[in-house]
C-alpha positions in Angstrom: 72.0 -49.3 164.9 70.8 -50.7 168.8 69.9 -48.2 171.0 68.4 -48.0 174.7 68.5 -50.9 177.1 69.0 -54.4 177.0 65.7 -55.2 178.9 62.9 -53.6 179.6 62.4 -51.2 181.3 60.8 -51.4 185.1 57.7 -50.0 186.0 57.9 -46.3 187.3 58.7 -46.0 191.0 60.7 -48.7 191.6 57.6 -51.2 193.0 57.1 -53.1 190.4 53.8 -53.1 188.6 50.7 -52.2 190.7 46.9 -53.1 188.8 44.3 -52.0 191.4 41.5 -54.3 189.5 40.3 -57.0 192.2 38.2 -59.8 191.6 35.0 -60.7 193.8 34.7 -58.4 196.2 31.7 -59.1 198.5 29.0 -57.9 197.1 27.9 -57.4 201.0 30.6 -54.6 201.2 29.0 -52.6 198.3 25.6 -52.3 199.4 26.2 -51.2 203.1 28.6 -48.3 201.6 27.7 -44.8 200.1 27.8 -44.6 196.5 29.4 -41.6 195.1 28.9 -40.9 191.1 31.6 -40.1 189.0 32.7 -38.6 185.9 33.7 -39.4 182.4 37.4 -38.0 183.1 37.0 -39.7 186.6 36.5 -43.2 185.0 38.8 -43.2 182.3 41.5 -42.6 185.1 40.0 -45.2 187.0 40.6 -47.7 184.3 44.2 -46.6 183.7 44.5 -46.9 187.5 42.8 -50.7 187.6 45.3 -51.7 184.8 47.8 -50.4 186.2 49.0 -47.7 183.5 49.4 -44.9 186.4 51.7 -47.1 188.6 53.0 -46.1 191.0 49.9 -44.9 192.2 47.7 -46.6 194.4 44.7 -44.4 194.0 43.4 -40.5 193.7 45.4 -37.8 194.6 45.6 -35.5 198.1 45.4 -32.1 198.1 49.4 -32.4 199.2 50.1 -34.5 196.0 48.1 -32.3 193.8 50.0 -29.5 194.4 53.3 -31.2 194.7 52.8 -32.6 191.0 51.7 -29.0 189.6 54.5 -27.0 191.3 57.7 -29.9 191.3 56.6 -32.9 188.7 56.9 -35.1 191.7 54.9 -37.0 194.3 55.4 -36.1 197.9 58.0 -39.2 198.3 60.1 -37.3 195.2 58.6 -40.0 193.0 58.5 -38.3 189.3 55.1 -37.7 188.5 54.1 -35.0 185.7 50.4 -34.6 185.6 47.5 -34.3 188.5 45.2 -37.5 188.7 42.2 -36.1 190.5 38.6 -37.1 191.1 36.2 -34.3 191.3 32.7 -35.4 192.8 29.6 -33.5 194.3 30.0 -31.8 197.4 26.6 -33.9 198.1 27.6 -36.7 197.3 30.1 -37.7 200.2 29.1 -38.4 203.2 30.6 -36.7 206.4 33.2 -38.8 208.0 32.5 -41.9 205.5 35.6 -44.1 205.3 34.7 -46.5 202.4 32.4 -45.1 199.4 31.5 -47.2 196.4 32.0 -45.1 192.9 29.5 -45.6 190.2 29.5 -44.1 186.6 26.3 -44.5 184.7 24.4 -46.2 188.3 26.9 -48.9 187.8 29.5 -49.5 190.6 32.9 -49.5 189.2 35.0 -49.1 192.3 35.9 -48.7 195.9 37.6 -46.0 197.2 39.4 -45.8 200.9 38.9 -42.0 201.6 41.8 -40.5 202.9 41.0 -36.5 202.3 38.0 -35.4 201.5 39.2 -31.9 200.1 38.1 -28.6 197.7 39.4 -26.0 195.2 39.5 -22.7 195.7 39.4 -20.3 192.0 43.3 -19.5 192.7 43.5 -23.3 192.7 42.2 -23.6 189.2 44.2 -20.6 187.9 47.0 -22.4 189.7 46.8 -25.5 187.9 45.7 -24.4 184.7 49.1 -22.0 184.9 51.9 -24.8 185.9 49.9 -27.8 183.5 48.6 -25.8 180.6 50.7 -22.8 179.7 53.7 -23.9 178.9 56.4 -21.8 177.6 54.5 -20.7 174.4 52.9 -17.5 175.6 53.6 -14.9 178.8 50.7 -15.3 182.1 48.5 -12.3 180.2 48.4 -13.7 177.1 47.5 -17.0 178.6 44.7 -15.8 180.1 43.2 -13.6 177.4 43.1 -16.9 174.6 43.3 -20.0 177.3 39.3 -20.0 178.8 37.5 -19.7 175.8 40.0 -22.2 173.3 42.1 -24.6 175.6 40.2 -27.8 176.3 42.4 -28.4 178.9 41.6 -25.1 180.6 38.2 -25.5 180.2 37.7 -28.9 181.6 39.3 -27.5 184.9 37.0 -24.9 185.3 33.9 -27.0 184.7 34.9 -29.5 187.2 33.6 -29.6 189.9 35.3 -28.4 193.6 35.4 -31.0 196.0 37.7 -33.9 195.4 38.5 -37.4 196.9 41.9 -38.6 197.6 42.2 -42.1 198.5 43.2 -45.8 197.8 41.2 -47.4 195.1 40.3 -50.9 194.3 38.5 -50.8 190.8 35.7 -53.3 190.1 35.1 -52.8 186.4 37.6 -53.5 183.1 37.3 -50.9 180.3 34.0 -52.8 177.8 34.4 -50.9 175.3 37.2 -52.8 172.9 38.6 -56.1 173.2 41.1 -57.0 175.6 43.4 -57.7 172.9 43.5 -54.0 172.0 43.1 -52.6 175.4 46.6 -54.3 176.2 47.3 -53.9 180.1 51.0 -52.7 180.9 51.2 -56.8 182.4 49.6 -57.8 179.2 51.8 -56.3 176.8 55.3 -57.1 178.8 54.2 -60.5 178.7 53.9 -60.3 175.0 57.2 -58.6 175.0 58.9 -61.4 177.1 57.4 -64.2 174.1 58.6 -62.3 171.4 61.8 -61.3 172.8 61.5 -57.9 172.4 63.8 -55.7 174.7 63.8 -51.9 173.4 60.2 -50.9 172.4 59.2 -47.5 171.0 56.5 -45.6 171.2 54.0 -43.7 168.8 51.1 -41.9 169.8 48.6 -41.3 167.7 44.9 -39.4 168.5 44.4 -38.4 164.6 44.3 -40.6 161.8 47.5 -41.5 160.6 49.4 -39.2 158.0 52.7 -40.2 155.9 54.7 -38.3 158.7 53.3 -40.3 161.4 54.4 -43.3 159.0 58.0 -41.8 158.7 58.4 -41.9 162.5 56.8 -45.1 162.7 59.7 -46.5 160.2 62.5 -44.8 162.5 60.9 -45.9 165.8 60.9 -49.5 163.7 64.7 -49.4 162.8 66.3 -48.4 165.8 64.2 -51.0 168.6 62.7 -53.9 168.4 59.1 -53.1 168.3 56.9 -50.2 167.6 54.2 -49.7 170.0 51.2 -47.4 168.1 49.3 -46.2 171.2 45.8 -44.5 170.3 43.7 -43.2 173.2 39.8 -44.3 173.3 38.6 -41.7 175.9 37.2 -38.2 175.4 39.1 -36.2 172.7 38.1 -32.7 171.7 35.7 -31.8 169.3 36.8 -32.2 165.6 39.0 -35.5 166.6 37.7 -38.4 165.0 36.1 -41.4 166.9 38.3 -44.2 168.2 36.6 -46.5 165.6 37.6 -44.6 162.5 41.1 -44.0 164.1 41.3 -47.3 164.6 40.2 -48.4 161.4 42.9 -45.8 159.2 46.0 -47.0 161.8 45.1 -50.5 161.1 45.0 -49.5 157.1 48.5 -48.3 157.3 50.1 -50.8 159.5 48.5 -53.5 157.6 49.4 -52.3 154.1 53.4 -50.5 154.8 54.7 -51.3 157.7 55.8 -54.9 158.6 53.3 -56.5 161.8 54.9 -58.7 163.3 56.5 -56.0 165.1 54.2 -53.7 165.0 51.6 -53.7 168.2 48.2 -51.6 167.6 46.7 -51.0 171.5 44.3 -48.1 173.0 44.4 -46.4 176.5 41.5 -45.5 178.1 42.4 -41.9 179.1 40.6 -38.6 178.0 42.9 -36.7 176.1 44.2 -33.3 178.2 46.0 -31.1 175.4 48.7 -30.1 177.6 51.6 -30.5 175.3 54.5 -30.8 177.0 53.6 -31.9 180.8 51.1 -34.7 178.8 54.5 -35.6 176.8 55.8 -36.8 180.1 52.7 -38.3 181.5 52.5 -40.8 178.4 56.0 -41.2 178.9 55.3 -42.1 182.4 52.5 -44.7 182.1 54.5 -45.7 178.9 57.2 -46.9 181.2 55.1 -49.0 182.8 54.4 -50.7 179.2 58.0 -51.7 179.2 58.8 -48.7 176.3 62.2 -47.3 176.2 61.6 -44.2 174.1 58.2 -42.5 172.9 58.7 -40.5 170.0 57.9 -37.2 170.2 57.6 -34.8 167.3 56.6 -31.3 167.1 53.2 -30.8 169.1 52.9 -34.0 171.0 49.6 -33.4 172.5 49.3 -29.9 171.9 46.4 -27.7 170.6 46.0 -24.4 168.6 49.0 -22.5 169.0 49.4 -22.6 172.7 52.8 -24.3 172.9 56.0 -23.8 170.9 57.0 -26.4 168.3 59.3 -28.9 169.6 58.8 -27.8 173.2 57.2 -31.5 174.3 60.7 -32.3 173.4 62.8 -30.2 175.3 61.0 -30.6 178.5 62.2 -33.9 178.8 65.8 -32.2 179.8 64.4 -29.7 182.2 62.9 -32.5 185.0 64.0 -33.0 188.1 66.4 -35.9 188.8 66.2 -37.4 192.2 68.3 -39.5 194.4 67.0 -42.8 193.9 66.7 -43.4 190.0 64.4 -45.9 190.6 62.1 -42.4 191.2 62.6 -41.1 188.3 61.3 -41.1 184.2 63.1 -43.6 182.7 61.5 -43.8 179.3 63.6 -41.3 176.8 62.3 -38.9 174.2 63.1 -40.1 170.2 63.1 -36.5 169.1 62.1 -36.0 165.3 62.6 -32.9 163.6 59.0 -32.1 161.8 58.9 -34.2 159.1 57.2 -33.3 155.8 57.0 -34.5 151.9 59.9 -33.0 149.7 58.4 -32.8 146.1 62.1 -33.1 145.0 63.3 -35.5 146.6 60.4 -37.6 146.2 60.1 -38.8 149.6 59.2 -37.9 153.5 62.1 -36.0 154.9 63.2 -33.3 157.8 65.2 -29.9 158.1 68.3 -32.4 159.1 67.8 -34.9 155.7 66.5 -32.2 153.0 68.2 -29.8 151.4 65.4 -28.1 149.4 63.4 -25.0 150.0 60.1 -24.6 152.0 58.5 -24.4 148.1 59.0 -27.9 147.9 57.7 -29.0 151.0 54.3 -30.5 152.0 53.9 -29.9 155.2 51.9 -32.5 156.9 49.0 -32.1 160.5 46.1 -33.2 161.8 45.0 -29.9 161.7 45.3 -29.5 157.6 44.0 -32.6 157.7 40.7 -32.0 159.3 40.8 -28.9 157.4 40.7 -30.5 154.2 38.6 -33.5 154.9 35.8 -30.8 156.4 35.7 -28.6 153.4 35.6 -31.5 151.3 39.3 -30.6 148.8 41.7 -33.2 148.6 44.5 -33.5 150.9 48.3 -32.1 149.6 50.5 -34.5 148.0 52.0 -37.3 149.8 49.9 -35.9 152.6 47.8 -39.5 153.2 47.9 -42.9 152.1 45.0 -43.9 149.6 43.7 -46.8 152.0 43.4 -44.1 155.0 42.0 -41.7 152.6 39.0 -44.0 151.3 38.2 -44.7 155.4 38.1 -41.2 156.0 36.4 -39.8 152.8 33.7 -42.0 153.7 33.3 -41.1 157.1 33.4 -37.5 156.4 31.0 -37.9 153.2 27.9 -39.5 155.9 28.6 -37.1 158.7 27.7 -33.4 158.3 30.5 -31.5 159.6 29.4 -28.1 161.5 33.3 -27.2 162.5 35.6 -24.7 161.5 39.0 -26.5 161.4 41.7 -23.6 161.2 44.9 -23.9 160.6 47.6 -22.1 163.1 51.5 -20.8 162.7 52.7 -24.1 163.1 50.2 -26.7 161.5 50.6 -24.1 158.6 54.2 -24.0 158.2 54.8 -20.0 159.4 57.2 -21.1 162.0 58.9 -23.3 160.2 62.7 -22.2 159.8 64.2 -22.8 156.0 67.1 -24.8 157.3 68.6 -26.1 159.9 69.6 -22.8 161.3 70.1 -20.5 164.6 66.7 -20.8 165.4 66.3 -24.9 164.9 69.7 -25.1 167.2 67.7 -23.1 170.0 64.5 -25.1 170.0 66.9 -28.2 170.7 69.2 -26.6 172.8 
């Protein structure tokens, strides 16, 4: 079976790709401009903006473009665009009237920014935001509020920002140290790499936990219907209990090198921070993954998600609820591969979904990062068929020289109490 396109895909917005690294620029211009610190968040997005992940974008977001993303998924010019890219800074920091600032993180100078609003958020702002990006469907307005400040990273993060932002045109000085450039792969990078190989419809998997059998299934169905799998792991901040991009690393490297076939499997990292907002972060890696050349991500039951905040499957369904524009050239082109929570059937021996099992929920082991952590934490073994025995030695090891001080619980969904028995009336509405 050949699905998706015949090529790849464009890069989102119609422009063609658009890196804002430069090389050499004067070193004159830096000192006789105000330097303005930045934060973590603030320089992972920098990085995806010098590599051109976020393209179309040419820098930080207006006040005018914030608020058009939150309230329309789209850019002022209608240009599909799911997720604020902001950058918060000291109200001290900026100058009046400055027209150029340098950006440092850690005293280092790691871009140049063009200002072209200097603006501020107001607390209806914030509530704003955290309403149209975080909430999703999952819970009413009130019960958003009464669980989302004290247990939504995602929440959290925008109330300890700070108020003031820059919106402007960026020229980034600095490529992300941290890995190799070989597992960084740059959108340009990786197309190029596509072109040699003559790969034309790549899917994506992405992965921020350690790699389960179901995250192997999907891999194996992203592997038979294109011609390359593209396992995309993020290396910027997660939220506390996630494991360290080494040790991710390390465990997606154990499966790919031991079951799944590498010449057409591609291990890279991003450099984004991690935002937990389900659904709308569904479509933002969808987004930059367009960019990558990818011509569906697959997207299981909590892509992105945390807790209990968002229903199962919904990261799937709001791919059909987006606005369409005029000009297709506008809009997301990269497609949902929609899997139905896959899990290990004692019976039949095998991983397996609602749509290819016929057994009971008796037999199934169901299979998240969450039960993972739990396990691996309390020191029990993980379920059967829940990990492979080359991923389990990596993280038995880690776990067994770092003391772990968390509580990893397990919600509705991680634990199976939301599961339906069959494919029934209420599987048919989650897809619907």
């Amino acid at each position: 079976m050949r699905a998706f396109a015949a090529t790849l895909l464009p890069a989102h917005g119609g422009s063609g790709l658009r890196p804002l690294f430069v090389e050499n620029l004067a070193q004159d211009t830096l000192r006789n401009l105000p330097r303005v610190p930045i934060s973590e968040r603030g320089y992972g997005d920098l990085l995806m903006l010098g590599m051109g992940g976020f393209t179309p974008l040419t820098g930080f977001m207006t006040r005018d473009e914030w608020h058009s993303v939150c309230d329309g998924f789209q850019l002022p010019d209608g240009t599909f665009w799911p997720m604020p890219v902001l950058l918060d800074v000291d109200a001290d920091s900026v100058p009046s009237a400055a027209e150029r600032v340098v950006l440092t993180y850690n005293e280092r100078s790691v871009g140049v920014l063009t200002v072209r609003e200097v603006w501020h958020m107001s607390e209806a702002d914030i509530r704003l935001e955290a309403e149209r990006i975080y909430r999703g469907h999952g819970k009413d307005s009130q019960e958003f509020w009464a669980t989302a400040p004290a247990r939504h990273p995602g929440v959290q993060h925008i109330f300890s920002r700070k108020r003031t932002f820059l919106g402007g045109k960026l020229d980034v000085l600095v490529r992300d140290e941290r890995f190799s450039p070989d597992f960084l792969l740059s959108p340009a990078d990786f197309r190029s790499m596509a072109d040699a190989r003559g790969w034309k419809n790549i899917i994506s998997l992405q992965l921020r936990n350690p790699p389960h059998r179901s995250h192997e299934y999907l891999a194996r169905i992203g592997l038979e219907l294109g011609d390359a799998l593209l396992i995309h792991t993020p290396v910027g901040a997660l939220k506390e209990g996630d494991l360290p991009a080494d040790i991710r690393l390390a465990c997606i490297r154990a499966m790919v090198d031991n079951y799944l076939p590498r010449d057409r499997v591609v291990v890279a990292g991003y450099p984004l921070d991690m935002r937990y907002a389900g659904p709308r972060e569904a479509l933002l890696h969808a987004t930059f993954r367009q960019n990558y050349g990818v011509s569906c991500q697959i997207v299981g039951r909590d892509h992105a998600g945390v807790a209990d905040f968002y229903e199962p499957f919904e990261s799937q369904t709001i791919f059909d609820t987006i606005p369409v524009s005029d000009q297709p050239t506008k809009d997301l082109l990269t497609r949902p591969l929609c899997v139905m929570w896959p899990f290990f059937c004692k019976k039949c021996g095998c991983m397996a979904t609602l749509k290819t099992c016929p057994h009971t929920p008796e037999d199934r082991v169901l299979h998240s990062g969450s039960l993972l952590r739990k396990c691996l934490t309390e020191g029990s073994s993980p379920p059967e068929g829940l990990l492979r025995p080359e991923v389990t030695a990596i993280l038995q090891d880690y776990y067994q020289n770092h003391t772990a001080t968390m509580v990893a619980p397990l919600y509705g969904a991680a634990s199976g109490a939301t599961m339906p028995e069959s494919l029934s009336t209420n599987v048919s509405e989650v897809q619907s």
